[in-house]
Structure formats: C-alpha cells, structure tokens
PDB file of N, CA, C and O in Angstrom:
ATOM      1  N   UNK A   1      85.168  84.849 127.440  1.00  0.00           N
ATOM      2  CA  UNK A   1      85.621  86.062 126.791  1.00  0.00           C
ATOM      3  C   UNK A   1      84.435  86.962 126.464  1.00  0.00           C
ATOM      4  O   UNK A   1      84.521  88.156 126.750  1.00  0.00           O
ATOM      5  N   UNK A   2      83.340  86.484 125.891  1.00  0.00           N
ATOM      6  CA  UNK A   2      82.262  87.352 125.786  1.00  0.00           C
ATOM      7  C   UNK A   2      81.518  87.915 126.819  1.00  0.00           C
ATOM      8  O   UNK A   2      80.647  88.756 126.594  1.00  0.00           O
ATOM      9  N   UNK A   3      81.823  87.476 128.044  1.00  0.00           N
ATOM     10  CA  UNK A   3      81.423  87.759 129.247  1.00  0.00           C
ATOM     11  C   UNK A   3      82.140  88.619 129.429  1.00  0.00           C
ATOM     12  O   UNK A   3      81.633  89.680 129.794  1.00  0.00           O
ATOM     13  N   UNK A   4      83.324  88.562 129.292  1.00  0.00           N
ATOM     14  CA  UNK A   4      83.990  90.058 129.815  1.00  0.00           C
ATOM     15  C   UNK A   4      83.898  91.011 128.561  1.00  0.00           C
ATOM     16  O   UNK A   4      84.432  92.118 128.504  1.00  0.00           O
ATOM     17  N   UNK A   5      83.443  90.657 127.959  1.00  0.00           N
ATOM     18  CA  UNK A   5      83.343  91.998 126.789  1.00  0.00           C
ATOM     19  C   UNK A   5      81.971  92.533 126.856  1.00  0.00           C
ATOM     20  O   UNK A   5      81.773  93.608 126.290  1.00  0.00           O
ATOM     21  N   UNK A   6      81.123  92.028 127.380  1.00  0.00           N
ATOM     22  CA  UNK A   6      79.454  92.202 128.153  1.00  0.00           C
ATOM     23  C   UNK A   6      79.941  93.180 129.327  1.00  0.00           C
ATOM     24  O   UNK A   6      80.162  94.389 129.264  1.00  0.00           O
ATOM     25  N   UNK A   7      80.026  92.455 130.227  1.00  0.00           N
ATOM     26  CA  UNK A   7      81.057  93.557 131.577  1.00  0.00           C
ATOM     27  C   UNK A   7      81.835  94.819 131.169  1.00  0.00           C
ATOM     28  O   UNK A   7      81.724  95.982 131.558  1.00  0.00           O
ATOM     29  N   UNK A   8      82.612  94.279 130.320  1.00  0.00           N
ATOM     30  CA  UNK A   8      83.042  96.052 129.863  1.00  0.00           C
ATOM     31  C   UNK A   8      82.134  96.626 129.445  1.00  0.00           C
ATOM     32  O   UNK A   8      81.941  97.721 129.972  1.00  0.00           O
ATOM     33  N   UNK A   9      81.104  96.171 128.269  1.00  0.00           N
ATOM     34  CA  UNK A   9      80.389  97.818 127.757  1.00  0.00           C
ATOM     35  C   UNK A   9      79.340  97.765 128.600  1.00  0.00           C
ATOM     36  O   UNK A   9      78.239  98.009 128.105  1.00  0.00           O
ATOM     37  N   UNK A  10      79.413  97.458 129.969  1.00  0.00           N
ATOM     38  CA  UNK A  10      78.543  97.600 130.795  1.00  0.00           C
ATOM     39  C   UNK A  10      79.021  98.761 131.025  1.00  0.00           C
ATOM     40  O   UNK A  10      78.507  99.790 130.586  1.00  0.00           O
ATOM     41  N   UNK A  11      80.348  98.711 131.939  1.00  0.00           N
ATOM     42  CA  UNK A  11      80.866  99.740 132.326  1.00  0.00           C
ATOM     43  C   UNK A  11      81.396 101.087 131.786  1.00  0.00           C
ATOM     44  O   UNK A  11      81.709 102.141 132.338  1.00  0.00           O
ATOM     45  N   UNK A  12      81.378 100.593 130.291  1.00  0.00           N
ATOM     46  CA  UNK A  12      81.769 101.573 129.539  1.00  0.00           C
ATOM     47  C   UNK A  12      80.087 102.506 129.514  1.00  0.00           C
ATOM     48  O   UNK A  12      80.046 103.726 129.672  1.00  0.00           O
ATOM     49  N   UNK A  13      79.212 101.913 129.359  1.00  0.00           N
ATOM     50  CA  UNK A  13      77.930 102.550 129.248  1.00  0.00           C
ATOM     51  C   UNK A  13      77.643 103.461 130.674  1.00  0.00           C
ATOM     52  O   UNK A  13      76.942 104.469 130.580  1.00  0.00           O
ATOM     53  N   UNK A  14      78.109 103.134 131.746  1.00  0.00           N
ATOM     54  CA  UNK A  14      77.552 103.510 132.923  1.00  0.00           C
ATOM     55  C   UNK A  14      78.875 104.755 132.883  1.00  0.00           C
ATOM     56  O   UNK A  14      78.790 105.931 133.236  1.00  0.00           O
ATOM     57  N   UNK A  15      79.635 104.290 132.530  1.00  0.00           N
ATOM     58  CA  UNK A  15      80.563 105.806 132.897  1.00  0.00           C
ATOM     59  C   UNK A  15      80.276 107.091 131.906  1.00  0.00           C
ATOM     60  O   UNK A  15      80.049 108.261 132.216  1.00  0.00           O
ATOM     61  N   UNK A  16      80.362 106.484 130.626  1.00  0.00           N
ATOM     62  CA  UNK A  16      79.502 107.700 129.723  1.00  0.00           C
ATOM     63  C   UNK A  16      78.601 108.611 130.097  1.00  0.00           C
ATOM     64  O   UNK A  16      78.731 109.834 130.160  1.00  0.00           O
ATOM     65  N   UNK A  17      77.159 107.561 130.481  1.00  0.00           N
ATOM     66  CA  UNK A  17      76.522 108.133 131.317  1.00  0.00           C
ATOM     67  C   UNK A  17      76.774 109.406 132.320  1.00  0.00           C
ATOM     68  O   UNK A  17      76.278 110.523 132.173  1.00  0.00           O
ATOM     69  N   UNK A  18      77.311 109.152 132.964  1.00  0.00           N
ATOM     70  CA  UNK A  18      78.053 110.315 134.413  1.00  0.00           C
ATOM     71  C   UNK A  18      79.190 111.219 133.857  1.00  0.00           C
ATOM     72  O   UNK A  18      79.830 112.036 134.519  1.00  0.00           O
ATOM     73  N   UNK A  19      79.355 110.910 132.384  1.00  0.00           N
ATOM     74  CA  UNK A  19      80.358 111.925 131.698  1.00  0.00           C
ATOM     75  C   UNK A  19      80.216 113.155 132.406  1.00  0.00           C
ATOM     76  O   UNK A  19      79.166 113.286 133.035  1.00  0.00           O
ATOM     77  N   UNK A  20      81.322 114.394 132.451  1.00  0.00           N
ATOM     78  CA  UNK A  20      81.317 115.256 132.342  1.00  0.00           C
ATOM     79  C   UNK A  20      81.464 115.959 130.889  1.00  0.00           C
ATOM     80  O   UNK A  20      81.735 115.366 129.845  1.00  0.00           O
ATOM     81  N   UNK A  21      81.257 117.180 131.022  1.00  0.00           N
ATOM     82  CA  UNK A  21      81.191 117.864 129.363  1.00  0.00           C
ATOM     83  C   UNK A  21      81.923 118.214 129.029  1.00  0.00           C
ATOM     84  O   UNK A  21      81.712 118.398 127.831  1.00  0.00           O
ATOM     85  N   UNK A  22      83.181 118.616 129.371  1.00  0.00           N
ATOM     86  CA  UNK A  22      84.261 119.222 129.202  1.00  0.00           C
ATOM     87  C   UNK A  22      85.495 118.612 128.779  1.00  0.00           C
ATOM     88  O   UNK A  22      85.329 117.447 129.142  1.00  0.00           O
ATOM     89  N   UNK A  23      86.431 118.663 128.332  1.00  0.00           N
ATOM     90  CA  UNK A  23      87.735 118.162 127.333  1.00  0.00           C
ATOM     91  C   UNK A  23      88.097 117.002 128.399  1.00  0.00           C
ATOM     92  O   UNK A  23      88.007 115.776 128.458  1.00  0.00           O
ATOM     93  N   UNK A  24      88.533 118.013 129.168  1.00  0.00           N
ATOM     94  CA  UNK A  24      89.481 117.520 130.099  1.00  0.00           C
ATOM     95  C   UNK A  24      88.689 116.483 130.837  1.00  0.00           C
ATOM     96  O   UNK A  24      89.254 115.390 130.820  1.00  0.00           O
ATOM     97  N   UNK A  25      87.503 116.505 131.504  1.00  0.00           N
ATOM     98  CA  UNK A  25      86.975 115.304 132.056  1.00  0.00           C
ATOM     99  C   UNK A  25      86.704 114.307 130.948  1.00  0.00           C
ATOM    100  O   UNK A  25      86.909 113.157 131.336  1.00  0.00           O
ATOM    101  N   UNK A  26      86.297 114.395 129.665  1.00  0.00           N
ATOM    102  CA  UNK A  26      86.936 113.168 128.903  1.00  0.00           C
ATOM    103  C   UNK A  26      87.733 112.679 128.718  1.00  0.00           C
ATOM    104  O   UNK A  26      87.637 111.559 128.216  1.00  0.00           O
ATOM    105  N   UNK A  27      89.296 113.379 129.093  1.00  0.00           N
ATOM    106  CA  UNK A  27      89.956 112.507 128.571  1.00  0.00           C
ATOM    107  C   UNK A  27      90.686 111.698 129.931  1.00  0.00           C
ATOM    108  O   UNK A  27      91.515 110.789 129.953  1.00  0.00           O
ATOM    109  N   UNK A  28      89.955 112.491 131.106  1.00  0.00           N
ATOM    110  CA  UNK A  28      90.057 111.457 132.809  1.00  0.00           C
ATOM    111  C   UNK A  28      88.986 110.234 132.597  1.00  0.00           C
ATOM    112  O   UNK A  28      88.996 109.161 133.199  1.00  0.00           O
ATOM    113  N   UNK A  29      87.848 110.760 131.361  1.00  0.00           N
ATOM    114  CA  UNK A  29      86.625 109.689 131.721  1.00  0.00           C
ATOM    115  C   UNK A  29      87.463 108.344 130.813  1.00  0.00           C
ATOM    116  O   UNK A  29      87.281 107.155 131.071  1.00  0.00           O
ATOM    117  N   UNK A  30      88.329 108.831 129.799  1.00  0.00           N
ATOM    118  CA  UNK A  30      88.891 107.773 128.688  1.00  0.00           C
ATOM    119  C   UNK A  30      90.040 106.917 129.584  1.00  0.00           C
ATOM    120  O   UNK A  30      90.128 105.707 129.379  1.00  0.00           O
ATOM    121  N   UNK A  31      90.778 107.458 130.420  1.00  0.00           N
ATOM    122  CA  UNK A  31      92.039 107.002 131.186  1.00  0.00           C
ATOM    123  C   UNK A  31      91.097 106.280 131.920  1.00  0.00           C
ATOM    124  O   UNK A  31      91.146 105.057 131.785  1.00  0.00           O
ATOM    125  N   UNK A  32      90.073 106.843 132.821  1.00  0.00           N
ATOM    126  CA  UNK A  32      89.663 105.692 133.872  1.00  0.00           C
ATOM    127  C   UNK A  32      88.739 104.118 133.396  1.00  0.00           C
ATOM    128  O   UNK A  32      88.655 103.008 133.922  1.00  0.00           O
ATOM    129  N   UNK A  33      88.124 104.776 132.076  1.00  0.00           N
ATOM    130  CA  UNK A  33      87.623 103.812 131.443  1.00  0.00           C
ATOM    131  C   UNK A  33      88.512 102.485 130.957  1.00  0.00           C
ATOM    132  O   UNK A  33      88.175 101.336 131.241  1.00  0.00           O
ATOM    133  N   UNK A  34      89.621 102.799 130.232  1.00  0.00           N
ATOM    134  CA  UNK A  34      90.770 101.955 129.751  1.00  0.00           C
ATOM    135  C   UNK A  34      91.097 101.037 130.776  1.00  0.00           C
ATOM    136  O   UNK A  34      91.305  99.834 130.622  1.00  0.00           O
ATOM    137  N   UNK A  35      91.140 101.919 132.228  1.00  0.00           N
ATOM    138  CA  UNK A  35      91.404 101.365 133.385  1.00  0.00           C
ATOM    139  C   UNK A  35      90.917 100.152 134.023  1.00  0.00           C
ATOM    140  O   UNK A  35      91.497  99.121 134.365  1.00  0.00           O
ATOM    141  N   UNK A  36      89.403 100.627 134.117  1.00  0.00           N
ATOM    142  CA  UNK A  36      88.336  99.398 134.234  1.00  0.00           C
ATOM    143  C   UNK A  36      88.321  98.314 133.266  1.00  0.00           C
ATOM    144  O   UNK A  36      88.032  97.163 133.595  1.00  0.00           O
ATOM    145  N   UNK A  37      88.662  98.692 131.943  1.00  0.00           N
ATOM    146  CA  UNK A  37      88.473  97.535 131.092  1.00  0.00           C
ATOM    147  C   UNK A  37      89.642  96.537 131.619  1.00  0.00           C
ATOM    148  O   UNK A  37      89.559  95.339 131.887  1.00  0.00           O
ATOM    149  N   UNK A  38      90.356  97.100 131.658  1.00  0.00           N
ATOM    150  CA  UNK A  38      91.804  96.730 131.544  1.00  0.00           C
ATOM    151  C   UNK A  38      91.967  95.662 132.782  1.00  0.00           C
ATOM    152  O   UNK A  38      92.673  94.655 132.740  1.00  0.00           O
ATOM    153  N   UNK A  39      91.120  96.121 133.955  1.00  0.00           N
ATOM    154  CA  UNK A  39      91.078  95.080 135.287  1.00  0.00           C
ATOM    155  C   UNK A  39      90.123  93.866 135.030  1.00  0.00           C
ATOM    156  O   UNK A  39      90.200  92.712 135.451  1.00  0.00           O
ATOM    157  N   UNK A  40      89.264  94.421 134.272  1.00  0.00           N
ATOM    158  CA  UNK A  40      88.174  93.734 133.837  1.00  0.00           C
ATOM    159  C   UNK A  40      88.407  92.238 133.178  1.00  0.00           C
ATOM    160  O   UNK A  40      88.051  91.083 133.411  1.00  0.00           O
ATOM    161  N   UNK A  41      88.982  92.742 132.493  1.00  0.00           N
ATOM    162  CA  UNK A  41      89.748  91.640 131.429  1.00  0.00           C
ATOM    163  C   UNK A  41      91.008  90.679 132.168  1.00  0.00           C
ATOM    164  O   UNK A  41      91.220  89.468 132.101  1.00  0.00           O
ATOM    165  N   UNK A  42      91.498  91.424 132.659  1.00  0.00           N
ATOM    166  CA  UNK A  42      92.516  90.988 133.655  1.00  0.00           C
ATOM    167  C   UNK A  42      92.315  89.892 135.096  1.00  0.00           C
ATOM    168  O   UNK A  42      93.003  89.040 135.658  1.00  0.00           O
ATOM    169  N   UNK A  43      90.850  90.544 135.283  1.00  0.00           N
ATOM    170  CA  UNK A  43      90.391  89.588 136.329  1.00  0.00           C
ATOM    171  C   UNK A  43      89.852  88.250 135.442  1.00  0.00           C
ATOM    172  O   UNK A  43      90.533  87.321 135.875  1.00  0.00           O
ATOM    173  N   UNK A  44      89.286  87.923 134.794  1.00  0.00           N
ATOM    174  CA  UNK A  44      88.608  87.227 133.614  1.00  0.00           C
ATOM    175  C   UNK A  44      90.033  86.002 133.054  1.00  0.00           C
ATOM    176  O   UNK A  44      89.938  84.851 132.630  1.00  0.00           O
ATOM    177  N   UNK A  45      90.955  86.656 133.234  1.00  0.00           N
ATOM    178  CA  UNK A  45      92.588  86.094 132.787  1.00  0.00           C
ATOM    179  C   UNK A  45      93.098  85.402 133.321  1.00  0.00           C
ATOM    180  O   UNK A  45      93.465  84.288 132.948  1.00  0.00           O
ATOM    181  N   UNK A  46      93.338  86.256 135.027  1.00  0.00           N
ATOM    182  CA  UNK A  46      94.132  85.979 135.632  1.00  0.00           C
ATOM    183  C   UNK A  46      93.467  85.024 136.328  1.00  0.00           C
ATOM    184  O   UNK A  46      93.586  83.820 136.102  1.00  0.00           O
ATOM    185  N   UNK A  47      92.608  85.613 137.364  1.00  0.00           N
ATOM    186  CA  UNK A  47      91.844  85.399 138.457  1.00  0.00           C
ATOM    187  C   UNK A  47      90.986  83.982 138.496  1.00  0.00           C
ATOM    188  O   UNK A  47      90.041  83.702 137.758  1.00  0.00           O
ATOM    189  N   UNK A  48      91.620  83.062 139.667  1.00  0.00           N
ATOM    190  CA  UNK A  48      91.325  81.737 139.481  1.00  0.00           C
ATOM    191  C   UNK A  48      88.883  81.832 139.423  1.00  0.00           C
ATOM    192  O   UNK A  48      87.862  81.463 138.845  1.00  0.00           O
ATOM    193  N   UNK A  49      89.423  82.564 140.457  1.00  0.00           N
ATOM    194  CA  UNK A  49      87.178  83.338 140.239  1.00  0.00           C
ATOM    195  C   UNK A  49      86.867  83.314 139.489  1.00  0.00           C
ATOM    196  O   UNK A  49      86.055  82.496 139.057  1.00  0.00           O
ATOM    197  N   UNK A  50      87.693  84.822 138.552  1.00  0.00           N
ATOM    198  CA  UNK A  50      87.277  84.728 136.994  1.00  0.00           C
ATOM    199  C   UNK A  50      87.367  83.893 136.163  1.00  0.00           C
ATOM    200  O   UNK A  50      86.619  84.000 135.192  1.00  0.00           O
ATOM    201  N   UNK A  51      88.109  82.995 136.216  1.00  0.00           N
ATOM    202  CA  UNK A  51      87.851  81.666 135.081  1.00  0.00           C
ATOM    203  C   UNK A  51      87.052  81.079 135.527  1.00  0.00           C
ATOM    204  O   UNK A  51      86.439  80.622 134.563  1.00  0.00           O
ATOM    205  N   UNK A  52      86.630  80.773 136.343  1.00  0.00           N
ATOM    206  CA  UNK A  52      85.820  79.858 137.140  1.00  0.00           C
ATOM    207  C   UNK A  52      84.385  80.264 136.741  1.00  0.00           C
ATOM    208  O   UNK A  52      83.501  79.418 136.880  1.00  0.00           O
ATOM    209  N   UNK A  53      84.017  81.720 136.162  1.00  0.00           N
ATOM    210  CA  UNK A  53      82.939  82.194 135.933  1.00  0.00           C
ATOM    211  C   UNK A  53      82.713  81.958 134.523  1.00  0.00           C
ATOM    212  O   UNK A  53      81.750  81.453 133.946  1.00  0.00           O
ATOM    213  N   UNK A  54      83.973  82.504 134.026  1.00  0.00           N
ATOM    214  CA  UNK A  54      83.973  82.084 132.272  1.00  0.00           C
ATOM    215  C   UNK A  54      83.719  80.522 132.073  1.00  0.00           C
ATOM    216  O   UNK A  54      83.359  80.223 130.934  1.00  0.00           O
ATOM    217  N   UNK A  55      83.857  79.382 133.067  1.00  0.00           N
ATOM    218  CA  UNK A  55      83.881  78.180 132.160  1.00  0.00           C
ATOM    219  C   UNK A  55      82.218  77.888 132.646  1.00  0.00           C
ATOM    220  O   UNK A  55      81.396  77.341 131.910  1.00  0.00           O
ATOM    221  N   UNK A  56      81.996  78.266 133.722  1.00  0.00           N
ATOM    222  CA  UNK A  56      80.079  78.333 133.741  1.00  0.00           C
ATOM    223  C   UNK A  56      79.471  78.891 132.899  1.00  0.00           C
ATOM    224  O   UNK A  56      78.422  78.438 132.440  1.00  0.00           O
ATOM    225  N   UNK A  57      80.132  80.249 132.437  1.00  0.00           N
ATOM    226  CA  UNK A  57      79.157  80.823 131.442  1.00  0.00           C
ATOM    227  C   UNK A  57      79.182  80.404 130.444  1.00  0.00           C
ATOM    228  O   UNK A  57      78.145  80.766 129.887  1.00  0.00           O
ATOM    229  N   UNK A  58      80.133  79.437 129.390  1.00  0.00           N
ATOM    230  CA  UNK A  58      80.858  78.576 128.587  1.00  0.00           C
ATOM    231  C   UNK A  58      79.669  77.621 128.801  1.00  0.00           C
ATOM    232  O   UNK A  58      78.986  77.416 127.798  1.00  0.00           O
ATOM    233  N   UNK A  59      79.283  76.959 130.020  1.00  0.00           N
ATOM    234  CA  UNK A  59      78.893  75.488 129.912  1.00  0.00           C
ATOM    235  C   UNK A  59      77.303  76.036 129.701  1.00  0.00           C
ATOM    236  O   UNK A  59      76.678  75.557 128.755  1.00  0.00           O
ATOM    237  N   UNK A  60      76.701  76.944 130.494  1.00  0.00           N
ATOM    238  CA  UNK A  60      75.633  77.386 130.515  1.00  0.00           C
ATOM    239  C   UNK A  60      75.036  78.071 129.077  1.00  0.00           C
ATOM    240  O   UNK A  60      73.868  78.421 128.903  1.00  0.00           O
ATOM    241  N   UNK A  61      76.210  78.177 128.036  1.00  0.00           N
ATOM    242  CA  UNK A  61      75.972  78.659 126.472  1.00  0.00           C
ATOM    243  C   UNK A  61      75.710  77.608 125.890  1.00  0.00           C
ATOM    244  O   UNK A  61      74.621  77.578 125.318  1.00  0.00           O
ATOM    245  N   UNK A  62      76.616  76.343 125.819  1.00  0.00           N
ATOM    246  CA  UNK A  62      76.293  74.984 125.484  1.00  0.00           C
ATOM    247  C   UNK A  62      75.189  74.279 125.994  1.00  0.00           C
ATOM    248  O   UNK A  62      74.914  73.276 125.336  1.00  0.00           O
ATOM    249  N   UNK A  63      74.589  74.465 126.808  1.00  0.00           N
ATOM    250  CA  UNK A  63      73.169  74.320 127.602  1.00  0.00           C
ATOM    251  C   UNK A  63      72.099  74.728 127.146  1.00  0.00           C
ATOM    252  O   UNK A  63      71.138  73.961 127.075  1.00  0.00           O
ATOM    253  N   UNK A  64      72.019  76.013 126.738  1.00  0.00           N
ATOM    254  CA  UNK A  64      71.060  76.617 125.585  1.00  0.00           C
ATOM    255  C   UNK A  64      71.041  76.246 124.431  1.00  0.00           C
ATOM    256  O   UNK A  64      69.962  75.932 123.929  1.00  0.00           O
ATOM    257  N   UNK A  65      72.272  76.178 123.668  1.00  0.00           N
ATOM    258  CA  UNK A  65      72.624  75.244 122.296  1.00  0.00           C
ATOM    259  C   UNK A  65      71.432  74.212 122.121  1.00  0.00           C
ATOM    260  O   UNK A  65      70.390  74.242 121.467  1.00  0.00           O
ATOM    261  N   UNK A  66      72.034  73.252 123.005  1.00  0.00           N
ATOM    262  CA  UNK A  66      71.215  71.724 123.309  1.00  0.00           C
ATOM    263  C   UNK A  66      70.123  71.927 123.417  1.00  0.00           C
ATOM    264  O   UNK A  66      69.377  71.088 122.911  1.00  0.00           O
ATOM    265  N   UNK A  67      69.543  73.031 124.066  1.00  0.00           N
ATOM    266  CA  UNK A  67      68.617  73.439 124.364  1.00  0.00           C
ATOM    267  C   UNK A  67      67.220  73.669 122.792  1.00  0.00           C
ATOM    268  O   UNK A  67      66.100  73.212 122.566  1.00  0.00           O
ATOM    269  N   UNK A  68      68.036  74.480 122.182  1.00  0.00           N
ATOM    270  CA  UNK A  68      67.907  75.377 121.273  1.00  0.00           C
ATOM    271  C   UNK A  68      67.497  74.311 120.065  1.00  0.00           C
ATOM    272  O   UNK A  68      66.460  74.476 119.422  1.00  0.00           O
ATOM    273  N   UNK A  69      68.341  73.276 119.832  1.00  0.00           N
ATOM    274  CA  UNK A  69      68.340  72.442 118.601  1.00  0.00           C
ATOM    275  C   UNK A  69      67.476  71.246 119.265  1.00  0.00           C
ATOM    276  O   UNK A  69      67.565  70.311 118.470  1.00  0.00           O
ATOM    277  N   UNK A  70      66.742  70.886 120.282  1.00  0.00           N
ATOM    278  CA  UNK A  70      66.093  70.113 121.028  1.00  0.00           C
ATOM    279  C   UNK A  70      64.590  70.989 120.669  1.00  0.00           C
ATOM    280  O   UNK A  70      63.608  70.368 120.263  1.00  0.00           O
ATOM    281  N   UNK A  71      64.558  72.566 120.886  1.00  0.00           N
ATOM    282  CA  UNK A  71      63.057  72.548 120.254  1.00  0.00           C
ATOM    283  C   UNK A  71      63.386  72.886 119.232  1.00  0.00           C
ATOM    284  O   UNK A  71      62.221  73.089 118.889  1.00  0.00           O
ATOM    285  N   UNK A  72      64.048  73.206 118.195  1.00  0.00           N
ATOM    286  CA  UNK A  72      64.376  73.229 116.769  1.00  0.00           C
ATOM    287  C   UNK A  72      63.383  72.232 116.603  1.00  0.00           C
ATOM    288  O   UNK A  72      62.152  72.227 116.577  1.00  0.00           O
ATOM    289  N   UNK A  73      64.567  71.128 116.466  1.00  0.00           N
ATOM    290  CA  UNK A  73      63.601  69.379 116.142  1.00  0.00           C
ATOM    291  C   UNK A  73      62.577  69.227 116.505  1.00  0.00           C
ATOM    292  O   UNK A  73      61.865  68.701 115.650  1.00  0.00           O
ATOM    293  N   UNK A  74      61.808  69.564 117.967  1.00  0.00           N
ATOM    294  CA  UNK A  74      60.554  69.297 118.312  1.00  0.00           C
ATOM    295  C   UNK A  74      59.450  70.301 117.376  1.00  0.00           C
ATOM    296  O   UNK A  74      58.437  70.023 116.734  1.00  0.00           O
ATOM    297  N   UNK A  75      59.912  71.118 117.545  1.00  0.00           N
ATOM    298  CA  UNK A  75      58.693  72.061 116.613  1.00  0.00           C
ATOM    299  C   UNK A  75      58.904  71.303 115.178  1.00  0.00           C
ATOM    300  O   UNK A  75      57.956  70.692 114.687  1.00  0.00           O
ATOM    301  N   UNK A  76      60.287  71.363 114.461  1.00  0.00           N
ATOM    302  CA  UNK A  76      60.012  70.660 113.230  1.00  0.00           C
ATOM    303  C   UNK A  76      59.625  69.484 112.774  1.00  0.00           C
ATOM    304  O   UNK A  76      59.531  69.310 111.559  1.00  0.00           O
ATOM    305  N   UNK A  77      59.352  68.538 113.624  1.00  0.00           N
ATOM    306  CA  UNK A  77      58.462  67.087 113.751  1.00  0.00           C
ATOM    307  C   UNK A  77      56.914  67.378 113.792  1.00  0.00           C
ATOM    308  O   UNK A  77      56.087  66.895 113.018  1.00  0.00           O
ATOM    309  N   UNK A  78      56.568  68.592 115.234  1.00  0.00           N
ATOM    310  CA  UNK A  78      55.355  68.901 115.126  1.00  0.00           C
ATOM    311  C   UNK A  78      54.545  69.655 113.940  1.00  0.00           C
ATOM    312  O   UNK A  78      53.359  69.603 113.614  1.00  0.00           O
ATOM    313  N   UNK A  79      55.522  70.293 113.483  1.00  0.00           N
ATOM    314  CA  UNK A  79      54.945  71.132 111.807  1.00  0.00           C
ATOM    315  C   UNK A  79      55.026  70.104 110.759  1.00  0.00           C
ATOM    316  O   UNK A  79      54.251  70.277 109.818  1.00  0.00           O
ATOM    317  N   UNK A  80      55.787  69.076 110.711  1.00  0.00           N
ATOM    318  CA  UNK A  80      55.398  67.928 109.682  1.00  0.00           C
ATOM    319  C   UNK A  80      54.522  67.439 109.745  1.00  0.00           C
ATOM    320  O   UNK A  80      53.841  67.171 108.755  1.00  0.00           O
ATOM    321  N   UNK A  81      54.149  67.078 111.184  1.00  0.00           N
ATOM    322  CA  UNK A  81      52.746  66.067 111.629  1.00  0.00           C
ATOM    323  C   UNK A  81      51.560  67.482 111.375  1.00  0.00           C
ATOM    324  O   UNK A  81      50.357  67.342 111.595  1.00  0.00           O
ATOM    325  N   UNK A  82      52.027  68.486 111.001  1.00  0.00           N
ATOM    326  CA  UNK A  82      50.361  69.250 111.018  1.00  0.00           C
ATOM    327  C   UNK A  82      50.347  69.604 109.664  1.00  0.00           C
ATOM    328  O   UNK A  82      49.368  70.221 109.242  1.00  0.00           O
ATOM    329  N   UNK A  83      51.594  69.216 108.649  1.00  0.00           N
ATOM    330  CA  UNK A  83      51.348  69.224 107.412  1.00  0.00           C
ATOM    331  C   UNK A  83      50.738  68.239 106.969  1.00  0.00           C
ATOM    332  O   UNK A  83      49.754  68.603 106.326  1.00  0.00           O
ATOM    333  N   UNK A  84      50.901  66.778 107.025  1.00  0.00           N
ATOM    334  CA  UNK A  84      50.674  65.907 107.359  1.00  0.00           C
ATOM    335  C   UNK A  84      48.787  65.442 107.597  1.00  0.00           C
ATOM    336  O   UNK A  84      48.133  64.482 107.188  1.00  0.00           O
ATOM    337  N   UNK A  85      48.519  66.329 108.219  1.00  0.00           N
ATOM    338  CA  UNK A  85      46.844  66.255 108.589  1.00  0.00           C
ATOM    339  C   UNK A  85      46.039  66.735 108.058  1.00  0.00           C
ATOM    340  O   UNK A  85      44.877  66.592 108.439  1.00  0.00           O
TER     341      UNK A  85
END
C-alpha cells in the first residue's frame, strides 16, 4: 500500500509539474490525475503483478527492519565496550 501511495505522488508531482495555468486545464489536470491514481491503486489491488510487487516490497521492508535492529544492537554492545575502557 505504501508503494502505491509513493507511485501516486510520483505522478501526482510529475503532472503538476507540466500544469497548465489556466482554470480549465486544471481542472483536465485534476480529472486526469484522479485518473492515474485511480489505475494506480487499482493495478496494486487487482493485478496479480501488482501484488506480487507489494508482497516484495513488504518482505524487502522487513529485511531492513532486521536489518536495522541487527546494527542497533551491534553499535550498542560496541558503545558499552568503549564505555567500558
């Protein structure tokens, strides 16, 4: 899910970008935007791909975790042992 909410304000950023200035092309830039999100999310849902991406990016978050609390502990063993000295 956070992956597709990354992907959208991707896209939401890149279309802003190329805004036009005027009323009316905002409110084509707001319809087409809704649009993209809307597939976006939809592919992410539906789409046997898109899940398939969400549960890698899922496992690959839990990977860093482990990751994360593995040098947590290592640095905090090594700062005891240099209090320690």
């Amino acid at each position: 899910m956070k992956t597709s909410i990354f992907l959208a304000l991707a896209i939401l950023v890149i279309t802003v970008v190329a805004a036009p200035a005027d009323d009316k092309g905002q409110e084509d830039l707001k319809k087409k935007v809704m649009k993209h999100l809307g597939e976006v999310r939809r592919f992410f849902r539906e789409d046997p791909l898109g899940q398939k991406i969400i549960y890698q990016f899922q496992e690959m978050i839990a990977i860093a975790k482990t990751i994360r609390q593995r040098i947590r502990k290592r640095l905090g063993e090594y700062l005891k042992g240099l209090e320690n000295e």
